[in-house]
N, CA, C and O atoms as a DFTB+ gen file, in Angstrom:
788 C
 N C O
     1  1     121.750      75.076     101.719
     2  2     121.188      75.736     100.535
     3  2     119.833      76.342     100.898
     4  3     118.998      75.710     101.545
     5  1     119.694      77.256     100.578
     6  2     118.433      78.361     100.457
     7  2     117.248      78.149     100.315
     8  3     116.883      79.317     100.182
     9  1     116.182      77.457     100.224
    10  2     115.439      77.215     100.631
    11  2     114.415      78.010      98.808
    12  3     114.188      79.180      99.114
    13  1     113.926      77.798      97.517
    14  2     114.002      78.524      96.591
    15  2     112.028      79.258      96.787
    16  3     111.550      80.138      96.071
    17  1     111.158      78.390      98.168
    18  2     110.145      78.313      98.320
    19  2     109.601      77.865      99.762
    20  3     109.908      76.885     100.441
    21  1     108.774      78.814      99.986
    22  2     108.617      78.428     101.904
    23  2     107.714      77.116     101.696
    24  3     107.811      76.405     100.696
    25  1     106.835      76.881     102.741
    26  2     106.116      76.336     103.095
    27  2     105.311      75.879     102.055
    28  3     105.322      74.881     101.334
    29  1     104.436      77.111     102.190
    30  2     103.124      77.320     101.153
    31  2     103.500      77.107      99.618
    32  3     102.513      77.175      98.886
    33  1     104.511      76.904      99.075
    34  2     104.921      77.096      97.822
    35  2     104.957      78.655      97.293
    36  3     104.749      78.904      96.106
    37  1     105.247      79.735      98.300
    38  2     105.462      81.294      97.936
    39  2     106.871      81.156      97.556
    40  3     107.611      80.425      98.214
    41  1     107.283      81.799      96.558
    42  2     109.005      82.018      96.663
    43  2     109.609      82.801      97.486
    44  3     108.882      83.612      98.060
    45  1     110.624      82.817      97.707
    46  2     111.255      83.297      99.027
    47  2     111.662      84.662      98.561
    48  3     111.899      85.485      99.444
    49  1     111.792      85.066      97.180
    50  2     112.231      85.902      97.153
    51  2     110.979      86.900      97.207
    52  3     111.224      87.821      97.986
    53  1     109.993      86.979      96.748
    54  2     109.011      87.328      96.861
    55  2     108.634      87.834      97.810
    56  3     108.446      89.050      97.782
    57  1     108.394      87.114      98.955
    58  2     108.154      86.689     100.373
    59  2     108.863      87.955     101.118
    60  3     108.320      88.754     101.881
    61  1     110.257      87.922     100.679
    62  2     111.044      88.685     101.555
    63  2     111.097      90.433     100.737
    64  3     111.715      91.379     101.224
    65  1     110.386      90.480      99.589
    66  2     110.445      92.078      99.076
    67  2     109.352      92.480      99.129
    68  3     109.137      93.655      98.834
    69  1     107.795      91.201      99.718
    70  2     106.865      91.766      99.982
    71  2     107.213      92.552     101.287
    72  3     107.474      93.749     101.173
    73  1     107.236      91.984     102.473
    74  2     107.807      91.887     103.721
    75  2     108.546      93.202     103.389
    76  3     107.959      94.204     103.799
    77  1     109.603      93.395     102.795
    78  2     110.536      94.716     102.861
    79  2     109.440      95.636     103.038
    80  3     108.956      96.187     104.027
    81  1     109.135      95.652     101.572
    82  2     108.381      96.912     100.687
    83  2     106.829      97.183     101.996
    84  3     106.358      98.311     102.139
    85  1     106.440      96.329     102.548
    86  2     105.523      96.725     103.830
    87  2     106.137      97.520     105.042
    88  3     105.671      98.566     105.493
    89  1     107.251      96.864     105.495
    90  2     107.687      97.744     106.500
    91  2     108.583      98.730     106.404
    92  3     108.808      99.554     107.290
    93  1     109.290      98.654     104.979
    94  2     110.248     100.352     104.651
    95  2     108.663     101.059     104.261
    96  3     108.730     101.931     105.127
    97  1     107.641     101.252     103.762
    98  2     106.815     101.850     104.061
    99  2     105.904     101.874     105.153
   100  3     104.882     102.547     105.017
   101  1     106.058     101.387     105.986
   102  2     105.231     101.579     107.061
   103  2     106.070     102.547     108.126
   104  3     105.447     103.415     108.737
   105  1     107.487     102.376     108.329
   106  2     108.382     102.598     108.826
   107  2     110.175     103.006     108.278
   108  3     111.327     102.839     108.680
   109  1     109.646     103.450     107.451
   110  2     110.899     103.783     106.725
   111  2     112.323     102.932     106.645
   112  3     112.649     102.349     107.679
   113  1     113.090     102.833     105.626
   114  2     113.862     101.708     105.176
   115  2     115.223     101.984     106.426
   116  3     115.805     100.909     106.574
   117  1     115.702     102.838     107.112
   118  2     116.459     103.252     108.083
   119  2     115.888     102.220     109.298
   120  3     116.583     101.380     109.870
   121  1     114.695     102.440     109.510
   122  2     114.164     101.892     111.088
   123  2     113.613     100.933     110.844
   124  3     112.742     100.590     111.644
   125  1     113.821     100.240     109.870
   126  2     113.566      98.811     109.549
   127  2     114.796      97.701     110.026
   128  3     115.957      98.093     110.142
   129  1     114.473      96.514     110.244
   130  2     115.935      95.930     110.815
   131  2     115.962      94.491     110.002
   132  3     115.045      93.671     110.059
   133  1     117.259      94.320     109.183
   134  2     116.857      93.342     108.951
   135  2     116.166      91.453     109.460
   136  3     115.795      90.471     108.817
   137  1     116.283      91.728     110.631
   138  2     115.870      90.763     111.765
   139  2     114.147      91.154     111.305
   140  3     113.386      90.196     111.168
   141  1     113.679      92.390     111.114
   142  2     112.165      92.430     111.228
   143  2     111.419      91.997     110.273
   144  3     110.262      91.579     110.294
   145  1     112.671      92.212     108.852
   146  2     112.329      91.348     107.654
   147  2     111.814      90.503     107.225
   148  3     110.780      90.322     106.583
   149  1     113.017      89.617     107.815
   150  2     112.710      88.059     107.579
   151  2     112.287      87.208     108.686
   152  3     112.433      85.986     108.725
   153  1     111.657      88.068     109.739
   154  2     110.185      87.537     110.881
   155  2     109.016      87.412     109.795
   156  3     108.249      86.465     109.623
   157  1     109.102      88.809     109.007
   158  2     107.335      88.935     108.628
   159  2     107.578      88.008     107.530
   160  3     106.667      87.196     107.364
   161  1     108.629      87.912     106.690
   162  2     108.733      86.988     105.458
   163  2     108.654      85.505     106.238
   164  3     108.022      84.618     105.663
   165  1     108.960      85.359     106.874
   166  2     108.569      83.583     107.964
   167  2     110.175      82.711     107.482
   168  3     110.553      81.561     107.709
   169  1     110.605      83.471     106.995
   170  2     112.265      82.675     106.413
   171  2     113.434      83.278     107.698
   172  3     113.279      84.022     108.666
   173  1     114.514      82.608     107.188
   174  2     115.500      82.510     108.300
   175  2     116.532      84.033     107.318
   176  3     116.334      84.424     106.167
   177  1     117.304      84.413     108.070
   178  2     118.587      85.674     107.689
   179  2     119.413      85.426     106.295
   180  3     119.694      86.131     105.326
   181  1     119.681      83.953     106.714
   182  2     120.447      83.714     105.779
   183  2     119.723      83.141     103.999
   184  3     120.192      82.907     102.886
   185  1     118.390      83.134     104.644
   186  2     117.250      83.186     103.200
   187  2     117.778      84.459     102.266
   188  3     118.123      84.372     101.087
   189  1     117.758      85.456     102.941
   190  2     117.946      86.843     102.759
   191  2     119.161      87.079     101.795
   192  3     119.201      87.563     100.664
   193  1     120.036      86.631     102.530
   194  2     121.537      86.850     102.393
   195  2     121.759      86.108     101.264
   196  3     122.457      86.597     100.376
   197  1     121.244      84.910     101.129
   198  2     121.337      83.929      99.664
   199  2     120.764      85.169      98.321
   200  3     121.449      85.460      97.341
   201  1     119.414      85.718      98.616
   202  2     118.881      85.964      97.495
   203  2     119.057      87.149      97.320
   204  3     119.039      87.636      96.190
   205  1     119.277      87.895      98.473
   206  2     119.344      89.498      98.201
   207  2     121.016      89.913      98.550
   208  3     121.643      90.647      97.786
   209  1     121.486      89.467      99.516
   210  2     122.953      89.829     100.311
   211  2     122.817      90.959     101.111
   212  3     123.434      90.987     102.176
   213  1     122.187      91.798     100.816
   214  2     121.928      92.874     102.203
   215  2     120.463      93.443     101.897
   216  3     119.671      93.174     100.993
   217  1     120.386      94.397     103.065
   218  2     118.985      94.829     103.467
   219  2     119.320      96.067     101.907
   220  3     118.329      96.463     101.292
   221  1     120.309      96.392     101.593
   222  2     119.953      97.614     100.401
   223  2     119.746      97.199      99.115
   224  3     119.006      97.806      98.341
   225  1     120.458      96.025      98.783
   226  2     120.050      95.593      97.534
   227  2     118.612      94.898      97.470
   228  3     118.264      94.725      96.302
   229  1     117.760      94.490      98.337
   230  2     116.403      94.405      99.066
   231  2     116.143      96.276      98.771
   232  3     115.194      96.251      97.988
   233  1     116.335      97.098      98.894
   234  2     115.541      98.356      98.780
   235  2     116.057      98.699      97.094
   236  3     115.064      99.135      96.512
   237  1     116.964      98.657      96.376
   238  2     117.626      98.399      94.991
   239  2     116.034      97.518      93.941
   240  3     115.444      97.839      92.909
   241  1     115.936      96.714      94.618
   242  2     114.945      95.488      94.035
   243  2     113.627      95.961      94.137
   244  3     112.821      95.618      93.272
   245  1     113.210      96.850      95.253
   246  2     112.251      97.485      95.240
   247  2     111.477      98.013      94.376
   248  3     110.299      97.779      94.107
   249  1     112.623      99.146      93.723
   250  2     112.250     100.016      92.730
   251  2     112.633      99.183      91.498
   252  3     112.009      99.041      90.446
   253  1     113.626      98.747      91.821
   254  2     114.159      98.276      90.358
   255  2     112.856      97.228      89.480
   256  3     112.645      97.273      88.268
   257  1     112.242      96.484      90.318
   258  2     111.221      95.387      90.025
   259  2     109.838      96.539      89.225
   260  3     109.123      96.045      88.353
   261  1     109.669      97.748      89.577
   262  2     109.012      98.435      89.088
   263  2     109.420      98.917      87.794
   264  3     108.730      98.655      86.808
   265  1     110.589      99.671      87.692
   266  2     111.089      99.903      86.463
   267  2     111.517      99.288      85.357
   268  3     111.827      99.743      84.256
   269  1     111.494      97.979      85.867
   270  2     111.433      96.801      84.289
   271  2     110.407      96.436      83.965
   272  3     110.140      96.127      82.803
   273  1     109.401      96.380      85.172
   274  2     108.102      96.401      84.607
   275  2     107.521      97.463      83.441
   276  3     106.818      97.108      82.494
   277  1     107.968      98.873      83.710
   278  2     107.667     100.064      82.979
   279  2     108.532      99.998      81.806
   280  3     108.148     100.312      80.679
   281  1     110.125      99.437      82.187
   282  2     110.514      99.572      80.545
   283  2     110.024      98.958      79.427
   284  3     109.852      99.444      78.309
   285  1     109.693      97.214      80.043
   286  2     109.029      96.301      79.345
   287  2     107.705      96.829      78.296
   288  3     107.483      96.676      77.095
   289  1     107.115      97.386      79.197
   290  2     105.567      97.588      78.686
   291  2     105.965      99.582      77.806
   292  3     105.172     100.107      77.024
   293  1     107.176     100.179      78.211
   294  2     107.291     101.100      77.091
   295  2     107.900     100.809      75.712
   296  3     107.865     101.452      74.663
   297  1     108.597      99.371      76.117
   298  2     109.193      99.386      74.754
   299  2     108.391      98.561      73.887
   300  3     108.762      98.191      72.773
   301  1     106.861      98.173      74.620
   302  2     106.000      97.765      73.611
   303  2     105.476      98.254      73.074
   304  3     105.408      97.999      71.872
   305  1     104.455      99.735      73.916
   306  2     104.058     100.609      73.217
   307  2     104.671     101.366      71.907
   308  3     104.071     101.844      70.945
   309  1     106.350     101.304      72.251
   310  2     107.511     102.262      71.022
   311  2     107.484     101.321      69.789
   312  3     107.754     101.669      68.639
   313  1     107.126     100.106      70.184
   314  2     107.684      98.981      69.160
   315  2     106.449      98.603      67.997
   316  3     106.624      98.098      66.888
   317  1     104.837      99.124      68.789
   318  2     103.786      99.147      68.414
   319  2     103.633      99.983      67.274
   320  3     103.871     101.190      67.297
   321  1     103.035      99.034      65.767
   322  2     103.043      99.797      64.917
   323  2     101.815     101.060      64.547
   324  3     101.432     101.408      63.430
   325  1     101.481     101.455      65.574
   326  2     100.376     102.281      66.364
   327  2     101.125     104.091      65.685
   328  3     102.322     104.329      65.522
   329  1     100.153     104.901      65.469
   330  2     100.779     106.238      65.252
   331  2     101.559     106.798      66.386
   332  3     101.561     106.201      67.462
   333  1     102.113     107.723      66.248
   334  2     103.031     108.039      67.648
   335  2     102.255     108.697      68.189
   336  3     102.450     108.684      69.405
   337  1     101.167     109.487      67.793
   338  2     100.525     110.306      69.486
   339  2      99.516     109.003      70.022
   340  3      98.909     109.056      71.092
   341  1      99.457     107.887      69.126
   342  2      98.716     106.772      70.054
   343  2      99.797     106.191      71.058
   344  3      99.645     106.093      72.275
   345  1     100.950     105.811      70.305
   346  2     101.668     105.492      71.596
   347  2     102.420     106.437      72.239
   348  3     103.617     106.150      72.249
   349  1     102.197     107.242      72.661
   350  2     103.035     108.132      73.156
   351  2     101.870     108.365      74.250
   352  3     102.329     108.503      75.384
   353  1     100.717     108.425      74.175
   354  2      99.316     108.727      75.032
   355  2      99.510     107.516      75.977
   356  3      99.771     107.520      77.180
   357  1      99.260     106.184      74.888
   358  2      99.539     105.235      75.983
   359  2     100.715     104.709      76.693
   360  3     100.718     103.585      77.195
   361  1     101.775     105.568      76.739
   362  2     103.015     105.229      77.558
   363  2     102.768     106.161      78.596
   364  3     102.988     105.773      79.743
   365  1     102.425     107.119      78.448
   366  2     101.983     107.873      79.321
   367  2     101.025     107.670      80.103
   368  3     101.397     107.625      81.276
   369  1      99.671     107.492      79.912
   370  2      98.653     107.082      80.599
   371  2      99.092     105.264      81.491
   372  3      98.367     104.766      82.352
   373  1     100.162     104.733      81.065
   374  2     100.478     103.450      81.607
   375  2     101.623     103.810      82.220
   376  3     101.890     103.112      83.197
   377  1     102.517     104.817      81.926
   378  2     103.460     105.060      83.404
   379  2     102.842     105.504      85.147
   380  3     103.133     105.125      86.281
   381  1     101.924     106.436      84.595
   382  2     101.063     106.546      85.593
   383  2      99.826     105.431      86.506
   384  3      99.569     105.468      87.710
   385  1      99.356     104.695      85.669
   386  2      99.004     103.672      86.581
   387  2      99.780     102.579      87.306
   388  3      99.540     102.145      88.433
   389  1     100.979     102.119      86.275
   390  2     101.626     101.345      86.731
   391  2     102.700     102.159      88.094
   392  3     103.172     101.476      89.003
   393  1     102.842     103.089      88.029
   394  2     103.232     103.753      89.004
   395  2     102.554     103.599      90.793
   396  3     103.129     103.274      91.832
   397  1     101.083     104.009      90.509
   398  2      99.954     104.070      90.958
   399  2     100.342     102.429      91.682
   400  3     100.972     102.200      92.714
   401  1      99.817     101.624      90.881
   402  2      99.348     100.057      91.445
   403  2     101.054     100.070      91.789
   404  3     101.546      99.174      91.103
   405  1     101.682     100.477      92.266
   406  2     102.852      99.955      92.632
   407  2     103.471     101.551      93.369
   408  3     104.444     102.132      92.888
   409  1     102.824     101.990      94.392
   410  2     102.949     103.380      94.892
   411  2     103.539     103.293      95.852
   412  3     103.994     104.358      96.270
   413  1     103.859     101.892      96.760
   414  2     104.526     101.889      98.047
   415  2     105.720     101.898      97.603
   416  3     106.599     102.368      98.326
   417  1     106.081     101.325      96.162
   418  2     107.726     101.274      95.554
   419  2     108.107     101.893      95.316
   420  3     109.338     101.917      95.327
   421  1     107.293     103.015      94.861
   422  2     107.774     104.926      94.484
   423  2     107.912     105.658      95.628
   424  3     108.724     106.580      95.697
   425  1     107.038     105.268      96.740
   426  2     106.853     106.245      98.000
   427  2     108.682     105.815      98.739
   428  3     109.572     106.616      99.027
   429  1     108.688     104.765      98.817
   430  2     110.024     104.107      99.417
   431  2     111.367     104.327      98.915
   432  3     112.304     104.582      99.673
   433  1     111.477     104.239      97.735
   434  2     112.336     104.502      96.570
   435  2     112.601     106.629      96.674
   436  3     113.546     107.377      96.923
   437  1     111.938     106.703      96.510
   438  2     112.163     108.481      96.861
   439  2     112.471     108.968      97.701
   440  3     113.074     110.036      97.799
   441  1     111.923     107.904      98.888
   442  2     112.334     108.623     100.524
   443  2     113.490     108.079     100.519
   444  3     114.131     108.844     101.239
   445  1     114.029     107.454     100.265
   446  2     115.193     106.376     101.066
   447  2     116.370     106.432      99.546
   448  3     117.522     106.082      99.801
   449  1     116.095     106.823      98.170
   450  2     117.654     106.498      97.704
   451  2     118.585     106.946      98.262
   452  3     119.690     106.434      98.082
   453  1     118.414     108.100      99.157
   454  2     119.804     108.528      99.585
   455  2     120.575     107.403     100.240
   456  3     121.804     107.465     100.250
   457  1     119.842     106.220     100.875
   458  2     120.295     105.312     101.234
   459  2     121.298     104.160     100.382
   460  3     122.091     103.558     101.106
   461  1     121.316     103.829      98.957
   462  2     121.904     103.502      98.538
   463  2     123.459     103.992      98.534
   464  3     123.925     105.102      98.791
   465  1     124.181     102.624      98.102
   466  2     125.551     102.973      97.997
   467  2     125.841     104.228      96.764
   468  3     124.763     104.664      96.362
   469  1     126.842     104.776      96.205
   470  2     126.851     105.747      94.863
   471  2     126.847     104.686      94.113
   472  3     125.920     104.943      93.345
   473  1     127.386     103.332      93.711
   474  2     127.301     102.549      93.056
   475  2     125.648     101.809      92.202
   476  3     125.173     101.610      91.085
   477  1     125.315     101.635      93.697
   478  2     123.848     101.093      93.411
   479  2     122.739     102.400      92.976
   480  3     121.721     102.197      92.314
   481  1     123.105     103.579      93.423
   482  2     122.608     104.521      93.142
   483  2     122.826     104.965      91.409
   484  3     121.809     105.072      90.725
   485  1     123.744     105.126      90.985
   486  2     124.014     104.953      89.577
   487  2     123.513     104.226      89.149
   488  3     122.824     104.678      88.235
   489  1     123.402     103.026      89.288
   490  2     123.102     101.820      87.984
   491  2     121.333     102.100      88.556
   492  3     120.576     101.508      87.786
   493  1     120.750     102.663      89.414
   494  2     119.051     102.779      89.124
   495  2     119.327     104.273      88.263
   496  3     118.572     104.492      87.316
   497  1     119.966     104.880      88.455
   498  2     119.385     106.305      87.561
   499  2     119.870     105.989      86.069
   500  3     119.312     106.320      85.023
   501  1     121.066     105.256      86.240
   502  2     120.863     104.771      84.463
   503  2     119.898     103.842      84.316
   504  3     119.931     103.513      83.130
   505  1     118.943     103.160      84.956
   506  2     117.992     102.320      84.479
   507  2     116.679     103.308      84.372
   508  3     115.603     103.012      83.852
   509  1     117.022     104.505      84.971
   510  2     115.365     105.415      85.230
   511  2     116.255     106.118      84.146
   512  3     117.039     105.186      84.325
   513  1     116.765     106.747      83.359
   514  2     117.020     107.662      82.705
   515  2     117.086     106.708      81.034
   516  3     116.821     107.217      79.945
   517  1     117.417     105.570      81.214
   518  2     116.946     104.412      79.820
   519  2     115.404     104.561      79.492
   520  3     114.835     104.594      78.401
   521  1     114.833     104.652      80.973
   522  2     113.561     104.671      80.619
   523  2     112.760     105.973      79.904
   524  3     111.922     106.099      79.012
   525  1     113.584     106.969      80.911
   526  2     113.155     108.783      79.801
   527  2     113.757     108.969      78.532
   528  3     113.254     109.856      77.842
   529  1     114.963     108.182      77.943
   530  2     115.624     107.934      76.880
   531  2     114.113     107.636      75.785
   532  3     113.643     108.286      74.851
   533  1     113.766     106.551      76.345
   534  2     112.714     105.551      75.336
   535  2     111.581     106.664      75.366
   536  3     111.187     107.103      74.285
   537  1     111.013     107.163      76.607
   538  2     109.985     107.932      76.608
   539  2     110.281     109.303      75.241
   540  3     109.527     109.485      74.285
   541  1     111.248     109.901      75.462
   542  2     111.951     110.781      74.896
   543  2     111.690     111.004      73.463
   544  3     111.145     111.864      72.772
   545  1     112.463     109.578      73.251
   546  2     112.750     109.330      71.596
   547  2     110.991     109.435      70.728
   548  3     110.737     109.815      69.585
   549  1     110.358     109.098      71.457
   550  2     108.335     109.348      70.787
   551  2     107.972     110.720      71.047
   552  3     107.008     111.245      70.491
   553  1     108.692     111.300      71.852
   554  2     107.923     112.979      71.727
   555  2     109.286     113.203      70.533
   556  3     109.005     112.598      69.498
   557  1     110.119     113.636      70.483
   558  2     111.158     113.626      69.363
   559  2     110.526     113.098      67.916
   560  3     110.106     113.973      67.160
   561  1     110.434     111.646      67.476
   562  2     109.212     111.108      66.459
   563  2     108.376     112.020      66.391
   564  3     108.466     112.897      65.533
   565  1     107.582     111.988      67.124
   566  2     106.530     113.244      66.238
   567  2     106.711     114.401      66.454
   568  3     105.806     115.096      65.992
   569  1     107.749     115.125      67.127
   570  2     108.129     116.716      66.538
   571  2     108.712     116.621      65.284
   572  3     108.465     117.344      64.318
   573  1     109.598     115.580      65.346
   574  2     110.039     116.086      63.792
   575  2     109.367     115.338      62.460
   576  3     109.884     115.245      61.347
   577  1     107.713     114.694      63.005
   578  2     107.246     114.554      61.945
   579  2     106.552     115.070      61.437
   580  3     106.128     114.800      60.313
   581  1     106.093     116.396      62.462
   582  2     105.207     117.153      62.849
   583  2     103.687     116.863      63.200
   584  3     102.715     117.476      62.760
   585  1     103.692     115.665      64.200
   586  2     102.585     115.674      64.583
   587  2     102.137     116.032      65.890
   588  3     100.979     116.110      66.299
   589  1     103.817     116.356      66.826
   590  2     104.179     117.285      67.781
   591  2     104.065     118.559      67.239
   592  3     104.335     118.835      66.071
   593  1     103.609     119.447      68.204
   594  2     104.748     120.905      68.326
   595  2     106.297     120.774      68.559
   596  3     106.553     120.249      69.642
   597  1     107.411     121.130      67.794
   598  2     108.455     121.892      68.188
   599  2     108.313     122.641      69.225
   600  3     109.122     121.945      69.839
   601  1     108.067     123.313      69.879
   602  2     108.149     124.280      70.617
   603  2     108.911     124.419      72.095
   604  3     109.552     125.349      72.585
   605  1     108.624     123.323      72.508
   606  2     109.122     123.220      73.828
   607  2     110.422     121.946      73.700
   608  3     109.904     120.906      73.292
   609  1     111.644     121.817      73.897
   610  2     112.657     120.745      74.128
   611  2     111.619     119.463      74.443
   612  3     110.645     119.502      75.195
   613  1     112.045     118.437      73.742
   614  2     111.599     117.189      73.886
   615  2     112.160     116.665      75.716
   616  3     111.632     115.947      76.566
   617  1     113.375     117.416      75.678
   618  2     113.906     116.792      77.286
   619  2     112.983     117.407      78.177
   620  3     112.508     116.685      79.053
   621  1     112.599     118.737      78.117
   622  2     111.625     120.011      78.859
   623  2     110.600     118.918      79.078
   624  3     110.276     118.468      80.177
   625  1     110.131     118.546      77.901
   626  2     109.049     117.608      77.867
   627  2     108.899     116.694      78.984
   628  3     108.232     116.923      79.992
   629  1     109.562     115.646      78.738
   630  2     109.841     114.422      79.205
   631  2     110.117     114.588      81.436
   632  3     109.629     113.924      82.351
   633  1     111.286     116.009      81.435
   634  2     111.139     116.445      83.167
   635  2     109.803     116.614      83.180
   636  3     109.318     115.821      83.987
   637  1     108.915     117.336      82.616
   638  2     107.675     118.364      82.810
   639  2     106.677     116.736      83.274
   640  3     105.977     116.563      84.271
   641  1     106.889     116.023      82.443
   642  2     105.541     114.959      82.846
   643  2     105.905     113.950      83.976
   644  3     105.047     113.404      84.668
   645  1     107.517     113.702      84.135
   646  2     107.948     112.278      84.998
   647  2     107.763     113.566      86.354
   648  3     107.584     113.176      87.508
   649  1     107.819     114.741      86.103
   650  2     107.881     115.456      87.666
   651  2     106.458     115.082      88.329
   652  3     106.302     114.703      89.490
   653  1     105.377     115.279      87.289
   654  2     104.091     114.818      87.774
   655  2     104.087     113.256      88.325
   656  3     103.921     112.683      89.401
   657  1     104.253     113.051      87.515
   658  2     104.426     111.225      87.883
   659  2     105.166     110.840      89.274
   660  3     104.742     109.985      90.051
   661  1     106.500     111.714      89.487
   662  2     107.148     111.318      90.220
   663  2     106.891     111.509      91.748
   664  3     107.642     111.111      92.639
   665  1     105.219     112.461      91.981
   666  2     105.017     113.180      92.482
   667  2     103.726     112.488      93.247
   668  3     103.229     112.734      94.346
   669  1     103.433     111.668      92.381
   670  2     102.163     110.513      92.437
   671  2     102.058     110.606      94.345
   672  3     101.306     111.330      94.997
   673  1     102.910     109.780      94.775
   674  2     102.669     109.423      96.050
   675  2     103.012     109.871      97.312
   676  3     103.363     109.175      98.265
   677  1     102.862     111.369      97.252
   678  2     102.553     112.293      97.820
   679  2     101.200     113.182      97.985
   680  3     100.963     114.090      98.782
   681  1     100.390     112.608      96.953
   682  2      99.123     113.213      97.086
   683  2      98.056     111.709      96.827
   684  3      97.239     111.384      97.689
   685  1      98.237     110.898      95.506
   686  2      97.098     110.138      95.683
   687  2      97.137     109.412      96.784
   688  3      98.056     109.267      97.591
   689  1      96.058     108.960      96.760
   690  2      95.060     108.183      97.419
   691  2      93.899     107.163      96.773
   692  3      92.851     107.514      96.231
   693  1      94.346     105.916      96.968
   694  2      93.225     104.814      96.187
   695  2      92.104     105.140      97.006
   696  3      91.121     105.037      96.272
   697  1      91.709     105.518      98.280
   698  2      90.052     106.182      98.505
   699  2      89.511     107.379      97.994
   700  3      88.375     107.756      98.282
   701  1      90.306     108.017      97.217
   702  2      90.436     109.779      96.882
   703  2      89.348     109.397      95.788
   704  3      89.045     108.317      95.281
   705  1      88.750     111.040      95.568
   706  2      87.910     110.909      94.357
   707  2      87.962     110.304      92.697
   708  3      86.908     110.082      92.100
   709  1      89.334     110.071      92.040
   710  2      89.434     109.744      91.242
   711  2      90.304     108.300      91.260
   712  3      90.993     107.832      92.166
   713  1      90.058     107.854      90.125
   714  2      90.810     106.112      89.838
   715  2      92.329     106.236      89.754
   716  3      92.786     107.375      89.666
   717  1      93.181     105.174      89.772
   718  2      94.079     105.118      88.996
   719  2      93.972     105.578      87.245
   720  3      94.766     106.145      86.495
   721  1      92.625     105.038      87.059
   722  2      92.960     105.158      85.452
   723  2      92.235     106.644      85.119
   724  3      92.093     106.876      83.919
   725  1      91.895     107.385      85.799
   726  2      90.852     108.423      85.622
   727  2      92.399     109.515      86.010
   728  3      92.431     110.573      85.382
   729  1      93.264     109.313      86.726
   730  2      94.390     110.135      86.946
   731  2      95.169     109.724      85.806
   732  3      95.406     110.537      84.913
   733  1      95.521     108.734      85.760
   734  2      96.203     108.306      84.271
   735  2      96.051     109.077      82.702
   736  3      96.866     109.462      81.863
   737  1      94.176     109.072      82.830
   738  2      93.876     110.246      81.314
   739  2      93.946     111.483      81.465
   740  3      93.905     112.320      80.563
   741  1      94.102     111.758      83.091
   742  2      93.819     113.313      82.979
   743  2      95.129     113.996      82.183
   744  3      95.143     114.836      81.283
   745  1      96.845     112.912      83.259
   746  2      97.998     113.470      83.009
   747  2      98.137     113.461      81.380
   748  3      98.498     114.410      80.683
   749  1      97.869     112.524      81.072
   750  2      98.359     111.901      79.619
   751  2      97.507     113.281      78.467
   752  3      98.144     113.831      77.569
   753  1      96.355     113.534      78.703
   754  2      95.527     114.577      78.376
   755  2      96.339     115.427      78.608
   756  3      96.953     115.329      77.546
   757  1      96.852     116.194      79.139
   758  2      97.373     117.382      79.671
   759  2      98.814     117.531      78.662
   760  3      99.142     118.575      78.099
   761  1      99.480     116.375      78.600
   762  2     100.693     115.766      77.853
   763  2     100.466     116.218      76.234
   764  3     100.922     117.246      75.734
   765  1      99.651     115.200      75.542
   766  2      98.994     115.126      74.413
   767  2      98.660     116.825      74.052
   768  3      99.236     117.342      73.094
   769  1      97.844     117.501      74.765
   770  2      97.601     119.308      74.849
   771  2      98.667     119.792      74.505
   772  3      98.827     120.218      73.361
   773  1      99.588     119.826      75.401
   774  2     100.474     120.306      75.415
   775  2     101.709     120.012      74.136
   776  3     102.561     120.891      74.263
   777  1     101.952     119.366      73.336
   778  2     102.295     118.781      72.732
   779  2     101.920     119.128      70.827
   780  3     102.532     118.774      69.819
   781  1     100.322     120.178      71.060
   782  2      99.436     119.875      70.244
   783  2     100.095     121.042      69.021
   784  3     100.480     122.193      69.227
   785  1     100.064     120.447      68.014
   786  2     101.065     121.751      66.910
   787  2     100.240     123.027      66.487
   788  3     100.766     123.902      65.799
């Protein structure tokens, strides 16, 4: 049996998607081996094989661990009895940081889905497209309450801002002139503008 915690009391699963998520970004998820894995995680193959079963559902978990994080915290903002351009600002301004503090999972995840099976590949774009669903449905709310503009498709919308977002970790930089949260108001600003009736 599997071992549910190394040494130190780290969990193993942990252990082994830190370990991934370092060397599919350091070295891309192709020229990674799973032998190199579970060296840096300090666990044995079959640690691996218990919790993950292969090196792709390990790159699956990657992203996926990000995007429940983001659905979680959008369907609080939607659920928040807050006006809709308040939550709609702050789903926005919090996709982008949480993006940000979690940029090696976006950088990895973009380079490498082609790597997934079509199977595993489906069930993340229906979990990323649940998430533009939810985003969606609050620019929609306030067009037709009119505290949006009509003007532009709510879907137009929704590509127009995740393209920025999606785009994050190709240009920032945590030494670069601005913050996570200082990039966060600019997009969300730009959103909100745009948006304005």
């Amino acid at each position: 049996m599997a071992r549910t915690t190394d040494g130190d009391g780290a969990p193993v699963p942990r252990k082994l998607l830190s370990a991934a998520t370092r060397l599919f970004a350091e070295h891309g998820y192709d020229k990674t081996s799973v032998q190199e894995i579970v060296e840096a995680a300090g666990v044995t193959k079959g640690a691996l094989y218990h919790y993950f079963g292969s090196k792709e559902d390990l790159l699956q978990e990657v992203y996926g661990r990000m995007l429940r994080l983001q659905q979680e915290r959008l369907d609080a903002f939607a659920r928040s009895g807050a006006p809709v351009d308040v939550r709609l600002r702050a789903a926005a301004a919090d996709v982008v940081v949480t993006t940000i503090e979690n940029l090696h999972d976006a950088t990895i995840f973009f380079r490498s889905m082609h790597h997934l099976s079509p199977e595993k590949n489906k069930q993340v774009r229906a979990e990323r497209r649940r998430y533009h669903e939810r985003f969606r449905a609050l620019v929609e709310e306030g067009q037709s309450s009119g505290v949006f503009s009509a003007a532009t498709p709510a879907d137009l919308v929704v590509d127009y801002y995740f393209g920025s977002v999606h785009h994050l970790s190709t240009w920032y930089r945590p030494d670069g002139p601005l913050t996570k949260e200082q990039v966060a108001d600019h997009l969300a600003d730009l959103l909100m503008r745009a948006l304005r009736p």
